[in-house]
Structure formats: C-alpha cells, structure tokens
PDB file of N, H, CA, C and O in Angstrom:
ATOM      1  N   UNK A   1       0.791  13.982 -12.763  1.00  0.00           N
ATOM      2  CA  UNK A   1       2.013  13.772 -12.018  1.00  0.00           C
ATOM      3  C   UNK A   1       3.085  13.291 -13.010  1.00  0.00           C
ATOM      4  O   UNK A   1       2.811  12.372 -13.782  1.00  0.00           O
ATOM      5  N   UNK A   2       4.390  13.922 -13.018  1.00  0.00           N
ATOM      6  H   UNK A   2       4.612  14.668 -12.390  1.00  0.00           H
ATOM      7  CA  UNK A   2       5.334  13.752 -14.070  1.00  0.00           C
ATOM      8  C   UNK A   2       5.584  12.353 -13.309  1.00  0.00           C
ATOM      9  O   UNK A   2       5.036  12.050 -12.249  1.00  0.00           O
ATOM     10  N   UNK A   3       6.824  11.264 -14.268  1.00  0.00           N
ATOM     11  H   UNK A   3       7.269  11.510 -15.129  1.00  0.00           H
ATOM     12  CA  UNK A   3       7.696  10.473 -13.881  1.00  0.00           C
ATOM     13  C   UNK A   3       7.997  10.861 -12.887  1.00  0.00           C
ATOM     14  O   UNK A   3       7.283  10.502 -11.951  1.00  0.00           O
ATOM     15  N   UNK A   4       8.988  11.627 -12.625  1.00  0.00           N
ATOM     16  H   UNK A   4       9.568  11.919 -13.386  1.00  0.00           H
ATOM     17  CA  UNK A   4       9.683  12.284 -11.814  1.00  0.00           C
ATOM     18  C   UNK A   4       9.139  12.561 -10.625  1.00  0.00           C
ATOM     19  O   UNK A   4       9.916  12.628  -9.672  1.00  0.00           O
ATOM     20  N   UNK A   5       7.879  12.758 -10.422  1.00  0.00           N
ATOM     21  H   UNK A   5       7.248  12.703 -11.196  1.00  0.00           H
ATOM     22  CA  UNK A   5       7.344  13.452  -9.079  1.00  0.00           C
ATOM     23  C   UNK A   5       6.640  12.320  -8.003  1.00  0.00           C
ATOM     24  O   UNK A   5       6.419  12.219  -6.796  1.00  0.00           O
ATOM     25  N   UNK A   6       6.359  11.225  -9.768  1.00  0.00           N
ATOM     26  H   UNK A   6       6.538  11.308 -10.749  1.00  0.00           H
ATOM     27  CA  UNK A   6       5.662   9.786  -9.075  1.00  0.00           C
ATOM     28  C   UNK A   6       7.017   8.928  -8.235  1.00  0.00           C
ATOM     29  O   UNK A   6       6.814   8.469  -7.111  1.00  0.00           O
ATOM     30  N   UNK A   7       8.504   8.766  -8.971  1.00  0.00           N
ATOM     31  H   UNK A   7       8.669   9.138  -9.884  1.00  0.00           H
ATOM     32  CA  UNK A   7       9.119   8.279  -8.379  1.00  0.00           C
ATOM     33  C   UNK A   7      10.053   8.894  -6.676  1.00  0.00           C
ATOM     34  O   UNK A   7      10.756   8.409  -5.790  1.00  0.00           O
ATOM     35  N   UNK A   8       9.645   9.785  -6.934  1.00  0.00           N
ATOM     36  H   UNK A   8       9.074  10.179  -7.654  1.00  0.00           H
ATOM     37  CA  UNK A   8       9.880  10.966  -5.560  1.00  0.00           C
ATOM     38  C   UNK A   8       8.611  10.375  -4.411  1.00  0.00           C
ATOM     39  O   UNK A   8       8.922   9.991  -3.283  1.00  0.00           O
ATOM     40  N   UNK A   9       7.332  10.381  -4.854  1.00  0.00           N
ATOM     41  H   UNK A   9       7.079  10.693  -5.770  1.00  0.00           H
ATOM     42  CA  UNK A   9       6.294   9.871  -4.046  1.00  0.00           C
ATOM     43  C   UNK A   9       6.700   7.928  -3.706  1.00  0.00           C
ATOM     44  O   UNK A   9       6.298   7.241  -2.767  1.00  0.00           O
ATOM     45  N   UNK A  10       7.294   7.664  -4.468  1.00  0.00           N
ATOM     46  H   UNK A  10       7.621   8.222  -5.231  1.00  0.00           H
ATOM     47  CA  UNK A  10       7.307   6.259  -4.208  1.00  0.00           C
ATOM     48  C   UNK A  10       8.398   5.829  -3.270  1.00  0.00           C
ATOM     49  O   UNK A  10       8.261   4.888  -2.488  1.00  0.00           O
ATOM     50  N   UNK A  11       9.756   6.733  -3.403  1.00  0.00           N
ATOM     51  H   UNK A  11       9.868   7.498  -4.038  1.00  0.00           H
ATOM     52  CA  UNK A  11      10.503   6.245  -2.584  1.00  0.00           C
ATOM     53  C   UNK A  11      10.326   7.003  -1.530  1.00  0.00           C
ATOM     54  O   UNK A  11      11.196   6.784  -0.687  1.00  0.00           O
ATOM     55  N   UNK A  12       9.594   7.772  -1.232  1.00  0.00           N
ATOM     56  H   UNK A  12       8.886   7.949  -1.916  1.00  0.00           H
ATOM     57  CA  UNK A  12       8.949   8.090  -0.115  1.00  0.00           C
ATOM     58  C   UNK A  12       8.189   7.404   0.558  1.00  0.00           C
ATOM     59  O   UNK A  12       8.216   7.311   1.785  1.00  0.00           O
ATOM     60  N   UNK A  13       7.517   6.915  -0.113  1.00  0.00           N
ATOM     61  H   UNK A  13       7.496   6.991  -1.110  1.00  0.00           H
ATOM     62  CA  UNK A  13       6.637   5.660   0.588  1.00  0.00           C
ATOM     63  C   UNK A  13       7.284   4.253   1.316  1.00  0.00           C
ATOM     64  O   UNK A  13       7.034   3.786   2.427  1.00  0.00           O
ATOM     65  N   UNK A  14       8.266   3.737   0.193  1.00  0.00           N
ATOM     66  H   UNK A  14       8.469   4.117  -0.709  1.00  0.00           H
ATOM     67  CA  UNK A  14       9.616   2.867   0.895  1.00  0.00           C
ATOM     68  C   UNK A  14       9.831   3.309   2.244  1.00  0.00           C
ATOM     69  O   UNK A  14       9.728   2.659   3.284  1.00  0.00           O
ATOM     70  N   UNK A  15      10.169   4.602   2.058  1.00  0.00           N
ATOM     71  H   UNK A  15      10.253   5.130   1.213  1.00  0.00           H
ATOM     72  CA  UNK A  15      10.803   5.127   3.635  1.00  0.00           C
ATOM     73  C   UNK A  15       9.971   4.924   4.647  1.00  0.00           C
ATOM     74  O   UNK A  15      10.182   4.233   5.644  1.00  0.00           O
ATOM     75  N   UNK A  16       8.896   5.614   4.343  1.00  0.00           N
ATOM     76  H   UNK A  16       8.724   6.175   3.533  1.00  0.00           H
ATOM     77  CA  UNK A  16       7.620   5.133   5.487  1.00  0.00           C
ATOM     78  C   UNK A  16       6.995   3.904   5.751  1.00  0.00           C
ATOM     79  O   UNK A  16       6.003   3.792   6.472  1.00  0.00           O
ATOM     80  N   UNK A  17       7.665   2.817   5.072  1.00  0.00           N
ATOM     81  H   UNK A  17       8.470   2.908   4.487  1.00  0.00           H
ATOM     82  CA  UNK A  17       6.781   1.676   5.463  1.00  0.00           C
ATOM     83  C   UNK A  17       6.582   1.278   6.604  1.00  0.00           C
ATOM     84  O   UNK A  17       7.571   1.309   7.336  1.00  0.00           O
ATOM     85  N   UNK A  18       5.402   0.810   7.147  1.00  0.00           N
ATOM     86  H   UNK A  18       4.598   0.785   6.553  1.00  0.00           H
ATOM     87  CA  UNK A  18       5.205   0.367   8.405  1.00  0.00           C
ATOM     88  C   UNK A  18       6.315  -0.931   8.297  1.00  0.00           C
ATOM     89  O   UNK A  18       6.849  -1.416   7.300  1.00  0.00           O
ATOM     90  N   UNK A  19       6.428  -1.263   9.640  1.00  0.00           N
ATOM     91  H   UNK A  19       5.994  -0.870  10.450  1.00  0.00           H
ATOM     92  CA  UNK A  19       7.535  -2.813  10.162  1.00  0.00           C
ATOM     93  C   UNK A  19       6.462  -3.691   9.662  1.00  0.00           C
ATOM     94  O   UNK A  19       5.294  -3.640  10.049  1.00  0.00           O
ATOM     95  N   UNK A  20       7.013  -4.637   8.628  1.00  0.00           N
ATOM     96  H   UNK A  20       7.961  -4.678   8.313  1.00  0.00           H
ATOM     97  CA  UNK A  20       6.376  -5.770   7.986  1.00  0.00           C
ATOM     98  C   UNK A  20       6.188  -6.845   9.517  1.00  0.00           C
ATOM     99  O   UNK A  20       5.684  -7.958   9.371  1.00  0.00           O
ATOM    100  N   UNK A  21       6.430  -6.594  10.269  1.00  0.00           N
ATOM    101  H   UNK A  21       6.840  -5.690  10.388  1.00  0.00           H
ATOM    102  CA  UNK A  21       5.690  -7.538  11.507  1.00  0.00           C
ATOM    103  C   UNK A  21       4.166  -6.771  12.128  1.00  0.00           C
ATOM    104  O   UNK A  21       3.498  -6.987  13.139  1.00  0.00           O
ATOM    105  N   UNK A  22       4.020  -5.814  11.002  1.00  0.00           N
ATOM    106  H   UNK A  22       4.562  -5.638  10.181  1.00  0.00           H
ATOM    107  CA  UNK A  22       2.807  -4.646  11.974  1.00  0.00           C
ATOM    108  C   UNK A  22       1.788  -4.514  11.283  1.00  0.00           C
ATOM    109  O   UNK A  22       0.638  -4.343  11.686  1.00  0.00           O
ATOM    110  N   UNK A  23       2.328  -4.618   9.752  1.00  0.00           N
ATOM    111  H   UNK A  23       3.263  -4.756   9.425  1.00  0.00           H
ATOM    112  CA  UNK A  23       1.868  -3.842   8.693  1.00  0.00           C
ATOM    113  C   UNK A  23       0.521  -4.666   8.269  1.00  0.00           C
ATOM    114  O   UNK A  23      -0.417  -3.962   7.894  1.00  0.00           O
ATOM    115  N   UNK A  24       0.301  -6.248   8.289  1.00  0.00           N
ATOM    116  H   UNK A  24       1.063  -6.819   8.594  1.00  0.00           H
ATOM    117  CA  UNK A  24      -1.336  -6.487   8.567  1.00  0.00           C
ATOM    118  C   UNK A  24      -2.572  -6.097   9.836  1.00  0.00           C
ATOM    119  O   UNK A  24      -3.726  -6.524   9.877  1.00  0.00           O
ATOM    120  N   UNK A  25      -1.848  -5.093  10.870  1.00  0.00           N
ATOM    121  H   UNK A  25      -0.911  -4.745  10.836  1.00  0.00           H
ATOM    122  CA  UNK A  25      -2.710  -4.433  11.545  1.00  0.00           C
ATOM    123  C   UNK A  25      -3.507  -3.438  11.182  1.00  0.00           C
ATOM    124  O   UNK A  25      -3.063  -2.476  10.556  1.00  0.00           O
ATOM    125  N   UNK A  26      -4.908  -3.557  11.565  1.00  0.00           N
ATOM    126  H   UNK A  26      -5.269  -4.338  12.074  1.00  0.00           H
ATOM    127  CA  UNK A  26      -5.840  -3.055  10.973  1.00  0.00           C
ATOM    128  C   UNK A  26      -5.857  -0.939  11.974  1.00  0.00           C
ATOM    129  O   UNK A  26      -6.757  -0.250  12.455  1.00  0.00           O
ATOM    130  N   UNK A  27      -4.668  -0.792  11.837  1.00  0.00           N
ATOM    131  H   UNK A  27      -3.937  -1.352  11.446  1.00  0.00           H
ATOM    132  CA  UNK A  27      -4.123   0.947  12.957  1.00  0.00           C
ATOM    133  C   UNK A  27      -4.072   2.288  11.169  1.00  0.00           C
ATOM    134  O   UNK A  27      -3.631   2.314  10.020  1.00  0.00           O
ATOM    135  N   UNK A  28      -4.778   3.031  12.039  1.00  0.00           N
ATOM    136  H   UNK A  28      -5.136   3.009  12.972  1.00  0.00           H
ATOM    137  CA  UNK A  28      -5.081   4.240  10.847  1.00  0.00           C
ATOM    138  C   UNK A  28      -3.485   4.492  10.437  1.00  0.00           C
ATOM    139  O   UNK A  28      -3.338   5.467   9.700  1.00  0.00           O
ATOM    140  N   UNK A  29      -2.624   3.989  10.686  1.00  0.00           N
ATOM    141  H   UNK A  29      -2.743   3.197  11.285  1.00  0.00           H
ATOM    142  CA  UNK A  29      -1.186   4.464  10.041  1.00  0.00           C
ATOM    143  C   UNK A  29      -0.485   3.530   9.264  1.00  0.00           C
ATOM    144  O   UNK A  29       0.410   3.961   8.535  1.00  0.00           O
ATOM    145  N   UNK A  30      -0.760   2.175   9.290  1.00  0.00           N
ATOM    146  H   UNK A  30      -1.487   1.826   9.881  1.00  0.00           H
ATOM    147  CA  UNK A  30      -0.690   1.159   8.227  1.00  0.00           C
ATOM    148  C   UNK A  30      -2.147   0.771   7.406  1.00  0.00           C
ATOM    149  O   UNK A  30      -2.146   0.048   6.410  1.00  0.00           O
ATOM    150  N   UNK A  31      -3.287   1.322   7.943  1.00  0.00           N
ATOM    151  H   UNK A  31      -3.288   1.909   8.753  1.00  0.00           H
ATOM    152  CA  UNK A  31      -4.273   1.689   6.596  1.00  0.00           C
ATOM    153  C   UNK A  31      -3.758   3.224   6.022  1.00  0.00           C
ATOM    154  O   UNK A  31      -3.812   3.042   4.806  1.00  0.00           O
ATOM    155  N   UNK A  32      -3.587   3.737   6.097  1.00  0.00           N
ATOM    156  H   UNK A  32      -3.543   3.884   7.085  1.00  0.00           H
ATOM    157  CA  UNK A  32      -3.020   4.968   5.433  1.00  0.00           C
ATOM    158  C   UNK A  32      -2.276   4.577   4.464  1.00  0.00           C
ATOM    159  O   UNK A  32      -2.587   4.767   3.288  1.00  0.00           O
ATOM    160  N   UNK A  33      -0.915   3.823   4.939  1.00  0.00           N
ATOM    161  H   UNK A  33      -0.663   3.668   5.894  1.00  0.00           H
ATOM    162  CA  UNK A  33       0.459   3.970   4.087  1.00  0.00           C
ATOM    163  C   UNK A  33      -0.427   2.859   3.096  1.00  0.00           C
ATOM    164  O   UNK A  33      -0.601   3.262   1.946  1.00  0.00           O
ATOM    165  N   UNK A  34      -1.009   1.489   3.433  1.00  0.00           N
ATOM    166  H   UNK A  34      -0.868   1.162   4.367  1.00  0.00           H
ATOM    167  CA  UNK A  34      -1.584   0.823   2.037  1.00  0.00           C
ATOM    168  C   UNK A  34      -2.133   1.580   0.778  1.00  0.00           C
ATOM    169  O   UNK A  34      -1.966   1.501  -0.439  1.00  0.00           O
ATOM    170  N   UNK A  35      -2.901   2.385   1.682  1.00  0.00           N
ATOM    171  H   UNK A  35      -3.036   2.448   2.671  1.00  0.00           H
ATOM    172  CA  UNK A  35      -4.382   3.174   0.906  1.00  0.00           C
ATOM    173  C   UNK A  35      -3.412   3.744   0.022  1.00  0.00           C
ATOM    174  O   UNK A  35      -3.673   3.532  -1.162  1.00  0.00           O
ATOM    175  N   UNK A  36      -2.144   4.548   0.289  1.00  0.00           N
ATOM    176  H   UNK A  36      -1.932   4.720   1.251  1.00  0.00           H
ATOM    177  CA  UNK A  36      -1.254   5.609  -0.560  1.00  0.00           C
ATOM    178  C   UNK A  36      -0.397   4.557  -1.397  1.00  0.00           C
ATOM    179  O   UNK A  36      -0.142   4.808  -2.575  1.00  0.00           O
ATOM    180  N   UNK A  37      -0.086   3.738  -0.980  1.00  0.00           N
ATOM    181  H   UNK A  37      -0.294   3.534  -0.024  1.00  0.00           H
ATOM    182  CA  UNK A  37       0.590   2.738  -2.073  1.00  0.00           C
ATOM    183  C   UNK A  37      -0.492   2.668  -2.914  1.00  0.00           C
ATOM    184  O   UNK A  37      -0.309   3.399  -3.888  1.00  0.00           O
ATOM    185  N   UNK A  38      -1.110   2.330  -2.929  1.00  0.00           N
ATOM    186  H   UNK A  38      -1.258   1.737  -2.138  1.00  0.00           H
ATOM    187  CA  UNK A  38      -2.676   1.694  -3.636  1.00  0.00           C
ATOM    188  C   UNK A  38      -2.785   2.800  -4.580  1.00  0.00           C
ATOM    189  O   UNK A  38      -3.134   2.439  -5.703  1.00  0.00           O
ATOM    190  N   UNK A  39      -2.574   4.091  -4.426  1.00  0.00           N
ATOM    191  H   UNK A  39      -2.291   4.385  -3.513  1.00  0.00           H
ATOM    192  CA  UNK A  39      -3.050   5.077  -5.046  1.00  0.00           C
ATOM    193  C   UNK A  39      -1.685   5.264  -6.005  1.00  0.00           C
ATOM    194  O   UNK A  39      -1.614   5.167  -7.230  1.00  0.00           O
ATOM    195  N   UNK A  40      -0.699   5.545  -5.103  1.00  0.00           N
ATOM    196  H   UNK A  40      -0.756   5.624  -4.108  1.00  0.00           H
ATOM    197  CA  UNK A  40       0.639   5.574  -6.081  1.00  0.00           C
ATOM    198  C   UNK A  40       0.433   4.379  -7.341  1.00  0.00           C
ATOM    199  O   UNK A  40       0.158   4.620  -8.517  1.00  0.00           O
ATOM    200  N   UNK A  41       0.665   2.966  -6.682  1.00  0.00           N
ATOM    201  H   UNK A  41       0.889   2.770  -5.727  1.00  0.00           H
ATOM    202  CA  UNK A  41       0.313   2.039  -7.642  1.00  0.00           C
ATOM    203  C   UNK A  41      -0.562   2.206  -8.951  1.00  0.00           C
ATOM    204  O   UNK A  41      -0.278   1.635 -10.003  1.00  0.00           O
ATOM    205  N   UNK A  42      -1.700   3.080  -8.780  1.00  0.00           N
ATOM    206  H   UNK A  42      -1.930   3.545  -7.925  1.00  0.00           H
ATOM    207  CA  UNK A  42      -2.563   3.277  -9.801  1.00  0.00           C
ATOM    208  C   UNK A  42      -2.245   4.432 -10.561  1.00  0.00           C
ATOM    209  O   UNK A  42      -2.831   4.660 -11.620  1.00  0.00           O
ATOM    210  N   UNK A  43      -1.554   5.020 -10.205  1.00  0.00           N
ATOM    211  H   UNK A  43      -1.079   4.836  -9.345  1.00  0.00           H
ATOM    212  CA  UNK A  43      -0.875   6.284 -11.054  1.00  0.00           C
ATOM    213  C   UNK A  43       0.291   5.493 -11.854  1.00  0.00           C
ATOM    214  O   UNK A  43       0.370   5.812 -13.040  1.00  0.00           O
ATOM    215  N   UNK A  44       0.965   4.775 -11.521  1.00  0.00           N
ATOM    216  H   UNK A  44       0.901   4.516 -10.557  1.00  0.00           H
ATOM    217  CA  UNK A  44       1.993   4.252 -12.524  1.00  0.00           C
ATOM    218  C   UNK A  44       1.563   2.809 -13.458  1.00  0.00           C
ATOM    219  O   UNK A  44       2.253   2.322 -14.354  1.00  0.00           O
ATOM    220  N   UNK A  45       0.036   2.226 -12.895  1.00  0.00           N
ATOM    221  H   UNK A  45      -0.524   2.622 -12.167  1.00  0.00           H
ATOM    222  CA  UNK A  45      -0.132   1.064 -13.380  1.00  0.00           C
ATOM    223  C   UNK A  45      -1.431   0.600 -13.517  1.00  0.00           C
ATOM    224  O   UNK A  45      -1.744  -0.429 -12.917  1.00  0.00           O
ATOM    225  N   UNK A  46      -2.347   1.261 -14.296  1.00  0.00           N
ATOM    226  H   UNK A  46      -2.093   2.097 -14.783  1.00  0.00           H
ATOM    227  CA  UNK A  46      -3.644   0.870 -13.339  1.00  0.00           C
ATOM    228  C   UNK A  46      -3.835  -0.890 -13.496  1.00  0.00           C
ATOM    229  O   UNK A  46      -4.538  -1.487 -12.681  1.00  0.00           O
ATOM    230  N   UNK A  47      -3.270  -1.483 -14.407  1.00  0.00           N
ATOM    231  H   UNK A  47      -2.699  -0.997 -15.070  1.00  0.00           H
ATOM    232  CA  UNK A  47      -3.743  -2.882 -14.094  1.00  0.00           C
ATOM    233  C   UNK A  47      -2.939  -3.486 -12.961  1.00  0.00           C
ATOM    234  O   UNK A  47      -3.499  -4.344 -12.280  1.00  0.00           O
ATOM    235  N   UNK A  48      -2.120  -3.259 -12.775  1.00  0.00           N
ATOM    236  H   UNK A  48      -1.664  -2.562 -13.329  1.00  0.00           H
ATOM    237  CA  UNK A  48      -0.905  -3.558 -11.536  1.00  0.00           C
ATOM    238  C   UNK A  48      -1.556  -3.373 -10.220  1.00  0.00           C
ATOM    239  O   UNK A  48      -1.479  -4.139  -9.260  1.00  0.00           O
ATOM    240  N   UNK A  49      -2.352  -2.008 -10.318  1.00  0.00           N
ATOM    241  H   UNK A  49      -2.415  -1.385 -11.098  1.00  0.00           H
ATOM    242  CA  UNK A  49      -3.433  -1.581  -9.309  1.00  0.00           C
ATOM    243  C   UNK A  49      -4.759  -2.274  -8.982  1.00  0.00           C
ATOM    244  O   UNK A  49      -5.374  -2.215  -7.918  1.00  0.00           O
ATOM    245  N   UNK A  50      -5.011  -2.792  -9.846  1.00  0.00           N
ATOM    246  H   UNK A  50      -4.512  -2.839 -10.710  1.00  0.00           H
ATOM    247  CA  UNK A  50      -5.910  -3.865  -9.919  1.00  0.00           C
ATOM    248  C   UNK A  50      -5.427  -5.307  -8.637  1.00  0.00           C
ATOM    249  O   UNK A  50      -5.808  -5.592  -7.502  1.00  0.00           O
ATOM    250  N   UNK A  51      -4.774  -5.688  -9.270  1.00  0.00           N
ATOM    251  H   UNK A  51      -4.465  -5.456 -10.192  1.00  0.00           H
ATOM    252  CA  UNK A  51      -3.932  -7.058  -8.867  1.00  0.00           C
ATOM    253  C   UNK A  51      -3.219  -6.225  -7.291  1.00  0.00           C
ATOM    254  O   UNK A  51      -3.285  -7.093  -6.421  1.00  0.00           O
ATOM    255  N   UNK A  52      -2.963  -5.682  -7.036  1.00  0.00           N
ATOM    256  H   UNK A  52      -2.910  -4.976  -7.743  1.00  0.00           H
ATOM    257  CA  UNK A  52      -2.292  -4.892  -5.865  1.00  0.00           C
ATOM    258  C   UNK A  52      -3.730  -5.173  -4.984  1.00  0.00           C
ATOM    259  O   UNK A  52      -3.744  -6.118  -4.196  1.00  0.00           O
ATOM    260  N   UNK A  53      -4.706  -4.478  -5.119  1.00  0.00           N
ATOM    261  H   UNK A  53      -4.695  -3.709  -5.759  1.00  0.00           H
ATOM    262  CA  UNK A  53      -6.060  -4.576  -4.284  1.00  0.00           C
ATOM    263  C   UNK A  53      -6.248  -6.137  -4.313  1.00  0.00           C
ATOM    264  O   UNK A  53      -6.711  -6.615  -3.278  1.00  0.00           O
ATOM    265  N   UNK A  54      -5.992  -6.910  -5.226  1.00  0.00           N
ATOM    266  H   UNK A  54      -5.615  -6.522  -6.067  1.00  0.00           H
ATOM    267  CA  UNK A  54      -6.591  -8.223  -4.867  1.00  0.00           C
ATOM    268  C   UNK A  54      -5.541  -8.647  -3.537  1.00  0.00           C
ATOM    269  O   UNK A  54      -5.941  -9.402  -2.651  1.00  0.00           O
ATOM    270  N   UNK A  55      -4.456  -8.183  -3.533  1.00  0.00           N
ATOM    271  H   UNK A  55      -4.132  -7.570  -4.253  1.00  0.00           H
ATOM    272  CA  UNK A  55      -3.333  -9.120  -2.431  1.00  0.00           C
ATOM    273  C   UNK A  55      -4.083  -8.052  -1.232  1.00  0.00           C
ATOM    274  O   UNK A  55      -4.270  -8.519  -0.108  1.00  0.00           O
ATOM    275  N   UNK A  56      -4.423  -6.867  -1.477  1.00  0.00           N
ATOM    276  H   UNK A  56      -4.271  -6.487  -2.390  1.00  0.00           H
ATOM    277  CA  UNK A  56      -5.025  -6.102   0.246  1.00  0.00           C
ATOM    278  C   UNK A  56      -6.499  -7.102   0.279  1.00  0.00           C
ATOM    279  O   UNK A  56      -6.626  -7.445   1.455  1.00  0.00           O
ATOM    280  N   UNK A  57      -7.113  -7.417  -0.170  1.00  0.00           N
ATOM    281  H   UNK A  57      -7.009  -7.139  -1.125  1.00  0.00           H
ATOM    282  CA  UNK A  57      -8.083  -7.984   0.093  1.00  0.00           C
ATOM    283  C   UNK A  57      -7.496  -9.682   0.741  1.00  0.00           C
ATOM    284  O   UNK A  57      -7.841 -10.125   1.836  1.00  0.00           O
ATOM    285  N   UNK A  58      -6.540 -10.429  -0.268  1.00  0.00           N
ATOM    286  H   UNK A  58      -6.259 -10.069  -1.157  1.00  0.00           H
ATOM    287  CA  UNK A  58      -6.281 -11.585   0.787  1.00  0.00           C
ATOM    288  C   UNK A  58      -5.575 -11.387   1.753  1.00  0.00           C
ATOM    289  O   UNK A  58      -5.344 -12.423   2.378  1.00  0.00           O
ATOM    290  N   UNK A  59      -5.078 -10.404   2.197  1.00  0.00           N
ATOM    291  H   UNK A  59      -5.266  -9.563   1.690  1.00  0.00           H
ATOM    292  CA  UNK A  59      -4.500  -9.866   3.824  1.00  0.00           C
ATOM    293  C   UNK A  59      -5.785  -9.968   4.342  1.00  0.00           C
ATOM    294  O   UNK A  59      -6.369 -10.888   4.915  1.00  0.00           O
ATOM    295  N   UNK A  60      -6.120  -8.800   4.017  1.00  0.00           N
ATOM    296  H   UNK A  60      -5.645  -8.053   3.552  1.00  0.00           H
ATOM    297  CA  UNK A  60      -7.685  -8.738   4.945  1.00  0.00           C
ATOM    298  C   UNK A  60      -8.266 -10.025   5.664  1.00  0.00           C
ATOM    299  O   UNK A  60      -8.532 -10.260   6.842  1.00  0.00           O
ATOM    300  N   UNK A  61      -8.354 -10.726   4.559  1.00  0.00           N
ATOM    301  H   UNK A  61      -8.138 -10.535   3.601  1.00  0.00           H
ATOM    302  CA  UNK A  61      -9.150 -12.397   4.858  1.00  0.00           C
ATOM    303  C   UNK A  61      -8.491 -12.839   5.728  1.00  0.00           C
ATOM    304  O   UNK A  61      -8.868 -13.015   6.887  1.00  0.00           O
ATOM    305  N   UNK A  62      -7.137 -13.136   5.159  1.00  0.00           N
ATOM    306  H   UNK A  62      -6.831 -12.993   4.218  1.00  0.00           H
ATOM    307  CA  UNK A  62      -5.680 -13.774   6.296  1.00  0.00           C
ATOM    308  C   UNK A  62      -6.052 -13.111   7.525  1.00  0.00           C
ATOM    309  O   UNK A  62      -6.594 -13.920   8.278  1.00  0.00           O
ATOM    310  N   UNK A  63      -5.999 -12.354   7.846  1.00  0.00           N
ATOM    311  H   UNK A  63      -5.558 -11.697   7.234  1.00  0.00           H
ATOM    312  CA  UNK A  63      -5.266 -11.827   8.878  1.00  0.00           C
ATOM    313  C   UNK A  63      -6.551 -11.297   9.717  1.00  0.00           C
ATOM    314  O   UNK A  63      -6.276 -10.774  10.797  1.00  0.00           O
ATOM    315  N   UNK A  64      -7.954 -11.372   9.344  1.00  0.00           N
ATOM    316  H   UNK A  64      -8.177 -11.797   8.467  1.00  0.00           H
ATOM    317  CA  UNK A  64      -9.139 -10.809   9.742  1.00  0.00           C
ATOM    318  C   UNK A  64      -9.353 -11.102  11.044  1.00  0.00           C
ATOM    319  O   UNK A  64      -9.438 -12.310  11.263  1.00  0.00           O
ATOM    320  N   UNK A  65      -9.503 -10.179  12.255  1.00  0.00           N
ATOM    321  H   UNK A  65      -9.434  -9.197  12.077  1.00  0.00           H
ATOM    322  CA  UNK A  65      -9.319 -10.858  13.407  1.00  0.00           C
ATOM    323  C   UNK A  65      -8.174 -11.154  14.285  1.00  0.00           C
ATOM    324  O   UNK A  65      -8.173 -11.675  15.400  1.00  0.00           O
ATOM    325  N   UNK A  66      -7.469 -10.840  13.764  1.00  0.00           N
ATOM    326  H   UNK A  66      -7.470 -10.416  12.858  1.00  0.00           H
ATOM    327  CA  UNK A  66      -5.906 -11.222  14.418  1.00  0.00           C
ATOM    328  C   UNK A  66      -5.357 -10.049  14.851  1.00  0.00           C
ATOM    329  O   UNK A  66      -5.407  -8.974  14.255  1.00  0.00           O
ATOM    330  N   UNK A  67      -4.809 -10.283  15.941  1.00  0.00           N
ATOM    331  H   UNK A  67      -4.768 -11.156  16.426  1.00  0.00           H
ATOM    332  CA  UNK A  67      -4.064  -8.467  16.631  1.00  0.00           C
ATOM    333  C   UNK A  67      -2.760  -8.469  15.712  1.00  0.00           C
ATOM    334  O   UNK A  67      -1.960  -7.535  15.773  1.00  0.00           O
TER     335      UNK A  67
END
C-alpha cells in the first residue's frame, strides 16, 4: 500500500467513526471500524500497532459488561 492509498484509507476511517458515546460497545460495526483501525495502524506503524492493541484491550477490561 503506497503513502498515498494508506492516507486515503485513514481518512476514511475518521469519517466512519462510530459516536465516541457508542464506540466501547461490544456491536459488529464498532468491532469492525476498531479491527480496521488496528490494521491501518499496523500498516503505517507496527510498533504504534502494538501499543494501539494494548489501549483495545484496556477498553475491553473497562468497559467489560457494560451496555
């Protein structure tokens, strides 16, 4: 993936973000958009990608259980 095609995928992703009042719900359309950040993230960074999964994992914990 050129520069170019990664930053096209990314501000695409901006656009789609789930509503940050939603977005620790465990709904196949805010696990999706993480999972694709997660992946974008690792195409431009893999240690960044690293540290990115550690903050989805303390959501997870946070928020485990909670509607």
């Amino acid at each position: 993936m050129t520069k170019e095609q990664l930053l096209a995928e990314i501000e695409d992703l901006l656009r789609s973000m789930p509503p940050r009042q939603t977005i620790r719900h465990e709904i196949d359309k805010n696990l999706s958009w993480l999972g694709r950040a997660s992946a974008l993230i690792e195409q431009w960074s893999p240690p960044k990608a690293l540290l990115f999964r550690e903050y989805l994992n303390q959501l997870q914990v946070r928020y485990a259980g909670r509607p």
